[in-house]
Each structure stands twice: as structure tokens, then as C-alpha cells.
C-alpha positions, 0 to 999 in steps of 0.5 A: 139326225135324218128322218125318213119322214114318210115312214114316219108320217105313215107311221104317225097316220096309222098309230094316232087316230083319225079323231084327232082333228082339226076345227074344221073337222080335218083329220090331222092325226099324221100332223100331230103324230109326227110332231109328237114323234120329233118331239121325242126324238130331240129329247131322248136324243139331243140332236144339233142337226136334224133333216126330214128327208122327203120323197120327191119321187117315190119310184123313180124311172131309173130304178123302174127301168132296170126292175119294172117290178120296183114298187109296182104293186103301191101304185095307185090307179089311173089318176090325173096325176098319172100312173105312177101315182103312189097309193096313199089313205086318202086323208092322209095326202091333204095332211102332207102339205100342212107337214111341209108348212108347220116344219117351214115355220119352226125352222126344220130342214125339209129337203128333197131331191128330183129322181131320188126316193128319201133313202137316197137323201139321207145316205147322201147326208149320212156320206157327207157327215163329218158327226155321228149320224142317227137315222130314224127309219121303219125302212130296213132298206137303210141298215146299208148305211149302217158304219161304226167307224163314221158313227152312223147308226139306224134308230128302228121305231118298235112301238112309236119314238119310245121305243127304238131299236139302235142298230149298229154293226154289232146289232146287224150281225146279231140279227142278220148276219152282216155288216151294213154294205152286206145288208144292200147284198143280203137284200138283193138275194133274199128280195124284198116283197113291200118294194117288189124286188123278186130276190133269188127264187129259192134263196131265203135270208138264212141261205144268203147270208151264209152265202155273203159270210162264205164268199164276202159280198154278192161279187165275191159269190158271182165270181165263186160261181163262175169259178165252179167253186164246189161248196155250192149245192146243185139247187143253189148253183141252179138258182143263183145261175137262172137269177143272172139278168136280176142280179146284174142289175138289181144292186143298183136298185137297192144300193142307197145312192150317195152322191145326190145333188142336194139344194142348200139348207140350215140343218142346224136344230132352233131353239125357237120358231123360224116364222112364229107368226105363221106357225101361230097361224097353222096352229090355229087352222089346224088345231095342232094344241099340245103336240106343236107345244111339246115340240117347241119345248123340246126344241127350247130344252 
């Protein structure tokens, strides 16, 4: 199991209210959701491995280089940090570390990678599995990954770790009309507002997916088009020409990478605490009662 662990603390943040505090008067409503939501998760699913995938950087240049727009708009002012600071609630930042400890102490694989974003992490696991693999992300970003044949599958939060919507390929094709490679291709067509990707003008998710299902994949319809292949309309042949600069660059900004050099780490999921002198420590500092409870519980189970 690979979480996109930002996705899920700010999931956490926003779903837990800011009452849930700890004796000091700290919020930690992002701590305690999200170890309520592993929790859950090694429940409902049983996992051998789990990984909290983490961002070590949130946009990186490489991808900014090629599309400037590329999340420009969550980039939060001017900061000591620099400008590309992501713009994150301010009492949510302080709650990350606290995460990063309490996963340190229980014995949860925490692993990131310098120039990659967490989708890139866990589609570098994902390749690297020889298991069926579940991806645990409110980011469609990774339905790509999705592959029957590996037994990789995308598990998308409806309401909270109660809820979740399993995709598979079937489940994809039904709600999009792609496999999961098309879906990287579906993406770059159609655009993504929340990463800043601008998409064909003109060419909604309806339209490209008709597109990819026609010709195959983007390539096959960049080579249809320099073939002057009579089944696109005027307006589509105009747009997708216009688009030509975005296109060839765009797939390497939405294709999750695969190949990311990775530190070492124990993915395997303990039954007990790693460190449970420390955890009893950040228990007591940070009020984490029951939801570091039902987490150890789940984990003993």
C-alpha cells in the first residue's frame, strides 16, 4: 500500500476540526486524522507493506522548466523559504513534522526523493512491485498507474478511509474512457486547472477521449494529424495544430516518473512500535489519545 501522504494530511486537515488540539493548544487535527486514516486503511485492507510517500519537492524546476505554469498559482508569496514556497494553512505546516516523528516512531516507511513530487515515488514503487499494489490518493494525477495485469490499483477517498472508490482498468474505462497510460494522455489533452496545465483550448475530457480511443495514444493522434487524416473536424485539426509547442512537452510533465533513485527502507508494515519510548513521548506532547490507540491496534491486529 503507497499513500500520497499530502493528499491525505490535507484531506485530514480540512475534514478533522481545528478543535482537536494538543495540551498546549496546538492544533494537530491533520496528525490525528491521518493516523485515524491509516488506521482504516491496515484494517479494511491488510496490508504487508505500507510507504507514506512524501513530497521532497512540491514542483519541481524540471517540470516548471518545460511548462512555467505548473502549479504556479499554489505558490505562496515572497517567503524567506523563496518563491516557490507552496501555500499551505498556516496551522497545518507545524503539524508535518509532528507526522514525520510519529510515523518514525511506529515503524512507517516515510520516503521521499530530492527533485520528485510523492506521485513520482509511489510510481517508482508501484514499477518496482512484484505484489499487487494499492494506491491510496485523492490525486487523479495517479489513475496512470493503474494495470491489471501488475495488480496495481488506485483507492480514491469518497468520504474519508470509509469510503473508497477502487479503480481498476475496468472502473477507468467506465468513468473516462481509458485505460491507465491513456489516462497521462487524457490529462495533457484535456488540462488540469489545480496543477496549472492549460490542456488543448477547446478539447474538453468528452472530446479527448474520443480522440485516444480513434487514434490510440497522443502519439497516434499527433501522427494522424500530420497524416491529415480526414476524421478530424476543422476546429479539432486547428486547435490541436495551435497546441503543437504544449504538447510536445507536456507528457513529460504529467507522466508520473518510474525510474526515481530511492534511499533504502523497510516497507514491511510492524506489528509494534519501532521506538515506543519516543512514540509514548509525542503521545504525551501532542495529545494524540485514541487515534494513535486505534492505530496500534490496527497494526497489532
Amino acid at each position: 500500500m503507497l499513500l500520497d501522504t499530502a493528499s491525505l494530511y490535507f484531506r485530514a486537515y480540512f475534514g478533522v476540526p481545528e478543535s482537536v488540539r494538543a495540551p498546549d493548544g496546538t492544533p494537530v487535527n491533520a496528525v490525528r486524522g491521518l493516523l485515524d486514516f491509516i488506521a482504516r486503511l491496515v484494517t479494511d485492507h491488510q496490508p504487508d507493506d505500507l510507504v507514506a510517500c512524501l513530497d521532497e519537492d512540491w514542483r519541481p524546476a524540471w517540470r516548471v522548466e518545460l511548462i512555467p505554469s505548473y502549479k504556479a498559482h499554489r505558490v505562496a508569496e515572497e517567503t524567506p523559504e523563496g518563491p516557490d514556497t507552496e501555500a499551505v494553512p498556516d496551522t497545518l505546516t507545524p503539524q508535518v513534522p509532528v507526522i514525520l516523528d510519529v510515523l518514525d516512531a511506529v515503524g512507517v516507511a516515510a520516503l521521499g526523493a530530492q527533485d520528485y513530487e510523492a506521485d513520482d515515488v509511489i510510481g517508482t514503487l508501484a514499477h518496482r512491485a512484484t505484489g499487487p499494489v494499492d494506491i491510496v490518493t485523492g490525486d487523479r494525477d495517479l489513475f496512470q498507474l493503474i494495470d491489471d495485469a501488475r495488480g496495481v490499483r488506485v483507492l480514491y477517498p469518497v468520504k474519508g478511509m470509509g469510503t473508497l472508490a477502487a479503480f481498476d482498468e475496468a472502473a477507468l474505462r467506465d468513468k473516462y474512457g481509458v485505460d491507465g497510460p491513456g489516462y497521462a494522455d487524457l490529462a495533457v489533452l484535456r488540462g488540469d486547472p489545480s496543477d496549472g496545465l492549460p490542456g488543448v483550448p477547446g478539447i474538453g475530457e468528452k472530446t479527448a477521449a474520443r480522440l485516444l480511443d480513434r487514434h490510440g495514444d497522443l502519439a497516434g493522434i499527433l501522427a494522424a494529424l500530420r497524416a491529415q487524416d480526414p476524421a478530424f473536424t476543422p476546429a479539432q485539426r486547428t486547435r490541436l495544430t495551435a497546441a503543437g509547442p504544449y504538447l510536445d512537452v507536456a507528457p513529460r510533465v504529467v507522466r508520473v516518473a518510474t525510474d526515481v533513485p530511492l534511499a533504502a527502507h523497510e516497507a514491511t508494515l510492524p506489528t509494534a512500535p519501532r521506538d515506543a519510548r519516543a512514540l509514548d513521548d509525542l503521545a504525551a506532547r501532542w495529545g494524540l489519545g485514541g487515534s494513535l490507540t486505534r492505530l496500534l491496534a490496527a497494526l497489532d491486529r
